[in-house]
Backbone as CSV, one residue per row, in Angstrom:
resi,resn,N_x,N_y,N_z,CA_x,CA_y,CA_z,C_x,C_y,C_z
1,UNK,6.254,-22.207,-4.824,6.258,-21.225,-5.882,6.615,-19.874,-5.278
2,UNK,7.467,-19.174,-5.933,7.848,-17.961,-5.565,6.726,-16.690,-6.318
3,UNK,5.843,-16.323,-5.248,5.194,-15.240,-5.534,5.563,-13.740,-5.018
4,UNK,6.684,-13.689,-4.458,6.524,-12.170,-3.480,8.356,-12.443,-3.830
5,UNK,8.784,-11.150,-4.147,10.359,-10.900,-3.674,10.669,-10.045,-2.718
6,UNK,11.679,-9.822,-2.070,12.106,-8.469,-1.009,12.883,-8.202,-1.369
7,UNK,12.751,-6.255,-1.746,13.695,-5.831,-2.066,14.424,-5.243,-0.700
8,UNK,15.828,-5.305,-0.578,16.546,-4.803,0.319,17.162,-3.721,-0.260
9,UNK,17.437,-2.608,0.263,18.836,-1.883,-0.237,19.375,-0.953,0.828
10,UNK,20.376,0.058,0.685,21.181,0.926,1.841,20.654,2.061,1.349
11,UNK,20.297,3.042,2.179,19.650,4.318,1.529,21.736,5.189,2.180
12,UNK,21.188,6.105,2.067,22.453,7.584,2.272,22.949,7.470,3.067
13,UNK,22.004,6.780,4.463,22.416,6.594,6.094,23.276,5.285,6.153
14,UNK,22.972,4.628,5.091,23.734,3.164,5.348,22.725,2.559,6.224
15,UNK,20.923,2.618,5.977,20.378,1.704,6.584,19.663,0.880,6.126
16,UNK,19.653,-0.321,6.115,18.868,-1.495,5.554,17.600,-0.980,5.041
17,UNK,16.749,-1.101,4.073,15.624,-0.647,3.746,14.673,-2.096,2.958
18,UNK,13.759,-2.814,3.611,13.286,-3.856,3.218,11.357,-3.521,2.528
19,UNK,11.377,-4.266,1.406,10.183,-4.105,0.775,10.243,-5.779,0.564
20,UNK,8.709,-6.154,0.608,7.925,-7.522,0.066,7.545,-6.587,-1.276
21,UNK,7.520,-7.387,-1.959,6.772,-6.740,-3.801,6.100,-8.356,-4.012
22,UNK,5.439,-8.153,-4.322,4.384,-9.587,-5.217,4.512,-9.575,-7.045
23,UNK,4.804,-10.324,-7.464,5.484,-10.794,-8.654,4.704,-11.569,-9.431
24,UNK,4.210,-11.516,-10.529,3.684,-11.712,-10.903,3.953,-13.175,-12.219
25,UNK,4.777,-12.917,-12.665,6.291,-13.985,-13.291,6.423,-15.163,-12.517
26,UNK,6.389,-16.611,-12.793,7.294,-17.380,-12.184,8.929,-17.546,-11.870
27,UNK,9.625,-17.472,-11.562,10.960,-17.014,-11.284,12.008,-18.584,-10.415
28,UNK,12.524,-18.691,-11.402,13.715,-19.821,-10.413,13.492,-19.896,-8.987
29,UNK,13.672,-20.114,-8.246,13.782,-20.724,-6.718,14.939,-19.532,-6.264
30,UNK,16.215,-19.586,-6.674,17.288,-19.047,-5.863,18.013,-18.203,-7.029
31,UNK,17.422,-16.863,-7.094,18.583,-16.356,-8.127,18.812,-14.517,-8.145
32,UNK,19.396,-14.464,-6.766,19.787,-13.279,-6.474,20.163,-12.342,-7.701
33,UNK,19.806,-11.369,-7.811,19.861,-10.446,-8.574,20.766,-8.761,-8.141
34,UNK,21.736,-8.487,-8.452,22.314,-7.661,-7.576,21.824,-6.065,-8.805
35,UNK,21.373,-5.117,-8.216,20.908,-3.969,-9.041,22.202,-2.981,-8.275
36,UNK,23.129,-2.000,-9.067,23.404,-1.229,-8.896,22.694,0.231,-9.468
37,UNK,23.063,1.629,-8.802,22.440,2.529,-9.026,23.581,3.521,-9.547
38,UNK,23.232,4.438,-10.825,23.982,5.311,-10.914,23.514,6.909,-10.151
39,UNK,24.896,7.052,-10.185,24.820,9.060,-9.693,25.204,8.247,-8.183
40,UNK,24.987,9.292,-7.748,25.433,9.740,-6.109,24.314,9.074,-5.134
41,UNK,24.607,8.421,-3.860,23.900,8.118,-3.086,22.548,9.359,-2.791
42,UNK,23.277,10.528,-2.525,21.930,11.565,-1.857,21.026,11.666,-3.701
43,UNK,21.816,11.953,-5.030,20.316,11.889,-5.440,19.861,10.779,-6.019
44,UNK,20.201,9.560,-5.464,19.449,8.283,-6.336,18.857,7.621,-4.924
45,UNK,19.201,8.188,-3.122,18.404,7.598,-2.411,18.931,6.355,-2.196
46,UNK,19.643,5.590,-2.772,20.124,4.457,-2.774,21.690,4.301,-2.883
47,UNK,22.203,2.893,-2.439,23.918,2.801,-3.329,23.457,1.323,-4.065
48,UNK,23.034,0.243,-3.675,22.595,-0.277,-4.270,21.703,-1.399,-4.045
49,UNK,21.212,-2.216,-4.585,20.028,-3.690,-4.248,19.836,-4.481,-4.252
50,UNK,19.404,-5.392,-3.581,19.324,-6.935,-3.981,18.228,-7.330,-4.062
51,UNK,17.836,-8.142,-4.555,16.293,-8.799,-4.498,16.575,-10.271,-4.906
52,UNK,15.846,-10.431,-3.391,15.765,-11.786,-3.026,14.561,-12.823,-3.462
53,UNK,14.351,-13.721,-4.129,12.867,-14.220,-3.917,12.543,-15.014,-2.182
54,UNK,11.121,-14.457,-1.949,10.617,-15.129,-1.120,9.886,-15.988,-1.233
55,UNK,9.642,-17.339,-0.508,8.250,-18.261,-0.446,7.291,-17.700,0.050
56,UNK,6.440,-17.766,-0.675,4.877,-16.946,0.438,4.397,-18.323,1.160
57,UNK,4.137,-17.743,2.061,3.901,-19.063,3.205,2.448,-18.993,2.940
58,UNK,2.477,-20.640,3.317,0.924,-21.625,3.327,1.066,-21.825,5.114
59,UNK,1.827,-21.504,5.418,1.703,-21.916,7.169,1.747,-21.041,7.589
60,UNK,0.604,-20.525,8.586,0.574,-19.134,9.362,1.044,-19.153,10.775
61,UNK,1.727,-17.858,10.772,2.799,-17.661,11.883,1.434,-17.357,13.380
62,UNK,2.200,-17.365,14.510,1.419,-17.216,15.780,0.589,-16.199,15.903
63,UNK,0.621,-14.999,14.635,0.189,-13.563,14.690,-0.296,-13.522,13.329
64,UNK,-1.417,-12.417,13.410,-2.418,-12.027,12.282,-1.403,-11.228,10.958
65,UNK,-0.929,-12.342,10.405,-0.110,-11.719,9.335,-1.084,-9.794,8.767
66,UNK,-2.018,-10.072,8.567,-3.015,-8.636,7.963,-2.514,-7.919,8.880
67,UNK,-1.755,-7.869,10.384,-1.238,-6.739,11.109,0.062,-6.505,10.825
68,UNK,0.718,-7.482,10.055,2.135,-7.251,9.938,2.745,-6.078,9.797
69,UNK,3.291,-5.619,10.461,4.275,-4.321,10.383,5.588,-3.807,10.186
70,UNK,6.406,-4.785,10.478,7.922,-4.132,10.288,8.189,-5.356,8.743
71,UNK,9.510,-5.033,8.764,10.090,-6.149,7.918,10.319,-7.553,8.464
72,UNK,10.389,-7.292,9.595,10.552,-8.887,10.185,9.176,-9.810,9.848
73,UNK,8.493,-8.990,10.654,7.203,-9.854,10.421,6.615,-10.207,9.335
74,UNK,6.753,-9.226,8.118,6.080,-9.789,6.776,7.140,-10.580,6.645
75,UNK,8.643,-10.921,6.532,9.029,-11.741,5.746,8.834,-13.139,6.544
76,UNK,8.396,-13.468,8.033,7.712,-14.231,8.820,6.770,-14.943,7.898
77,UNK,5.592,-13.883,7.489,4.438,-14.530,7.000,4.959,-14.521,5.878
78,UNK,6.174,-14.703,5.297,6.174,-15.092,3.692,7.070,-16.349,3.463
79,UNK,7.384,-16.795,4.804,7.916,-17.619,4.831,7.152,-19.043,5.642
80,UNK,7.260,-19.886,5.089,6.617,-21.532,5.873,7.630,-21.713,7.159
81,UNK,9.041,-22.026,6.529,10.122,-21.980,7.669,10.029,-21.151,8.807
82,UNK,9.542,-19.865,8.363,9.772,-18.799,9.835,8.335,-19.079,10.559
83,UNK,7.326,-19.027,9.690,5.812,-19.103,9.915,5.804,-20.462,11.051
84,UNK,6.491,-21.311,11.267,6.582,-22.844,11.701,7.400,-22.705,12.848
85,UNK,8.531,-21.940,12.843,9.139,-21.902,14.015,8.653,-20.954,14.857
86,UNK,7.710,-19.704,14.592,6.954,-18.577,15.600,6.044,-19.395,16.266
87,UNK,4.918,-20.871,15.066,4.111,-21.115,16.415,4.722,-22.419,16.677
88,UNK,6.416,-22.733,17.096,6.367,-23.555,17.697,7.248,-22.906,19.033
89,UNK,7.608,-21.190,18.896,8.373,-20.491,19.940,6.896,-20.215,20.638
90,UNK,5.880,-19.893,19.843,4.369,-19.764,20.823,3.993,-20.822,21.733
91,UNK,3.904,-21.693,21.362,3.694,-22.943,21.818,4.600,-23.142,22.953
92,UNK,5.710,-22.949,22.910,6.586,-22.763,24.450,6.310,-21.848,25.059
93,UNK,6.490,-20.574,24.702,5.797,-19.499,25.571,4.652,-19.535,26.178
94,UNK,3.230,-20.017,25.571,2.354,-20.516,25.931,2.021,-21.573,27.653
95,UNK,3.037,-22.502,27.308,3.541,-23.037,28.566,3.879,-22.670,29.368
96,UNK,4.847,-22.066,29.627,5.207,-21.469,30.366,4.100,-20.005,31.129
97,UNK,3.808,-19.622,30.328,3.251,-18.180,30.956,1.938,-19.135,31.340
98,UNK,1.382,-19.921,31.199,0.645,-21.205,32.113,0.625,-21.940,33.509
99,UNK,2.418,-21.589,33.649,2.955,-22.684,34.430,3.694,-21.274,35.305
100,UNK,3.720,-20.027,35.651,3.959,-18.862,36.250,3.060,-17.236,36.660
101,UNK,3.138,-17.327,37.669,2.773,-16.047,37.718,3.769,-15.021,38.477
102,UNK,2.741,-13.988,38.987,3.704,-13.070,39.796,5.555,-12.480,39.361
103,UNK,5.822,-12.407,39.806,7.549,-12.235,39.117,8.168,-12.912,37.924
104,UNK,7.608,-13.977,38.314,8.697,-14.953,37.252,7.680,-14.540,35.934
105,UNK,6.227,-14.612,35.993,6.097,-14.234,34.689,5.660,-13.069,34.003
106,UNK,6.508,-11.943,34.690,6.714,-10.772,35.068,8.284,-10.537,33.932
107,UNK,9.129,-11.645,34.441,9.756,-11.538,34.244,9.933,-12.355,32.944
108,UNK,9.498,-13.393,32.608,9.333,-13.932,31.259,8.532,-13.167,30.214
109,UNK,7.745,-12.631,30.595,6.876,-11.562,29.555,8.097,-10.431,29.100
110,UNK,8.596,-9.357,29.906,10.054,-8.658,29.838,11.164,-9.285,28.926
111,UNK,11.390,-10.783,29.307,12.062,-11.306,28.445,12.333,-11.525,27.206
112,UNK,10.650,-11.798,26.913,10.136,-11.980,25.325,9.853,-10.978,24.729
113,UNK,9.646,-9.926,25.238,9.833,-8.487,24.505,10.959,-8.081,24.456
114,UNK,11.668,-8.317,24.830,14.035,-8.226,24.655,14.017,-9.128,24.029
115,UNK,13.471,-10.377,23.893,14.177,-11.191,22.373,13.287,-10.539,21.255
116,UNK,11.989,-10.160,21.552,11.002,-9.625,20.156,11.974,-8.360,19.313
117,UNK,12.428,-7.410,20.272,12.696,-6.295,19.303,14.102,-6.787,18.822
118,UNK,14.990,-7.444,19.864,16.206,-8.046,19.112,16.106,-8.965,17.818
119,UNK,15.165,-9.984,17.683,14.660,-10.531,16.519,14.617,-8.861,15.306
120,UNK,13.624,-8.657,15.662,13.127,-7.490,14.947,14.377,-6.764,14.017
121,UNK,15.281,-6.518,15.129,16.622,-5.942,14.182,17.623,-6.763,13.265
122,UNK,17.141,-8.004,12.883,17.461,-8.817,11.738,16.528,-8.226,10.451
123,UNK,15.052,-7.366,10.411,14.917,-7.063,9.579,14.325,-8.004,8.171
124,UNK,14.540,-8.437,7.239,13.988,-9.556,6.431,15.311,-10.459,6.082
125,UNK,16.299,-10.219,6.744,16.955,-11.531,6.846,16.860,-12.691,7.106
126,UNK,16.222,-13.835,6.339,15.611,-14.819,6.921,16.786,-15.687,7.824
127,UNK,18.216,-16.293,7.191,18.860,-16.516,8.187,19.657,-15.880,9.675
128,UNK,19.176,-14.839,10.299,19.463,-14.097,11.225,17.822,-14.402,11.714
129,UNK,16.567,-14.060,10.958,15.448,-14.261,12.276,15.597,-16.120,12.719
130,UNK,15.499,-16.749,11.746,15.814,-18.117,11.968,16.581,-18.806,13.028
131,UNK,17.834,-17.944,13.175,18.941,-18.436,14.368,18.058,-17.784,15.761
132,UNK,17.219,-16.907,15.386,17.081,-15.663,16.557,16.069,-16.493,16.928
133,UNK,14.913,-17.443,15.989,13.983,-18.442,16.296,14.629,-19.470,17.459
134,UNK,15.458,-19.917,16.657,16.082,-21.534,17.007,16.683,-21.260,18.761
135,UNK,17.496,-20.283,19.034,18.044,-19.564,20.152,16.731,-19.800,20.885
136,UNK,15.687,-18.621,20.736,14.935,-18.223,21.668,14.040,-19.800,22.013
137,UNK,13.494,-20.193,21.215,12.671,-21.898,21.023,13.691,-22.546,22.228
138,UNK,14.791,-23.241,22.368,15.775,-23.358,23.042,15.973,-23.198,24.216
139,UNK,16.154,-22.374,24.229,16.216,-21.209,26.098,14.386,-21.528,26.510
140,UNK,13.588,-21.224,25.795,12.081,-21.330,26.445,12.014,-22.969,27.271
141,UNK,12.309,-23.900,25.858,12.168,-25.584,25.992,13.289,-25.962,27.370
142,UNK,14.356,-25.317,27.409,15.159,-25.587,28.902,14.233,-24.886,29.890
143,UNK,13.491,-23.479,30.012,13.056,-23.225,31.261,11.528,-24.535,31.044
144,UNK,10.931,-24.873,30.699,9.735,-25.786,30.901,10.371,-27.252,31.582
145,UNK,11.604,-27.615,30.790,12.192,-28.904,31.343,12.527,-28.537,32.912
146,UNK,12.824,-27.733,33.499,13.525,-26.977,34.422,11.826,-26.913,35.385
147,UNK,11.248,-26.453,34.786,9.986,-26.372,35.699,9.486,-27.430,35.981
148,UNK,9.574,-28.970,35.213,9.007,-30.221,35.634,9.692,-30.993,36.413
């Protein structure tokens, strides 16, 4: 059931601007809605919007959704799909930072904070954090095979 939509839009700068809204309506599954704005970008703040529906996730991601902070992460916890692949990129990471110390997991900790904020700049794009999931899950599952 679709309870939460995200609104996206471009403000003046031309920068992505992401909102979760909770909805109250049952609403189709897939039915993009494109909002244009009249007047001028500087006084409407906007050029224009989309709103997407989201799934609110029943599967909780590796992190305390109640801390969620950027756009990435709420649309994480509003999603089952994304919520499923964070604790199965945890779950490798986990291993690993198990199976290292000193430099190497020095250097794997460094790592995962260069894929975290790169994730991050997908924003509530669910297919861009998804690939950025599947990638990073990937590269972790080769260094563990690599360590046995």
């Amino acid at each position: 059931m679709i309870t939460h939509i995200s609104l996206i839009f471009a403000d003046a700068m031309k920068q992505k601007v992401a909102f979760a809204i909770p909805i109250v309506a049952l609403v189709p599954a897939f039915f993009p809605i494109y909002l244009h704005f009249s007047g001028s970008p500087e006084d409407e703040g906007a050029q224009a919007a989309v709103v997407q529906p989201v799934e609110t996730g029943t599967i909780s991601p590796g992190f305390n959704c109640d801390y969620a902070s950027t756009a990435t992460e709420l649309t994480i916890c509003q999603s089952n799909l994304l919520a499923e692949l964070d604790r199965t990129l945890n779950a490798r990471y986990d291993t690993l930072v198990f199976d290292m110390e000193g430099d190497r997991l020095e250097k794997l900790e460094n790592a995962q904070a260069t894929w975290r904020r790169s994730r991050d700049k997908c924003r509530a794009e669910i297919p861009c954090i998804e690939a950025a999931y599947v990638v990073r899950i990937e590269t972790l599952s080769a260094l563990i095979t690599a360590l046995r």
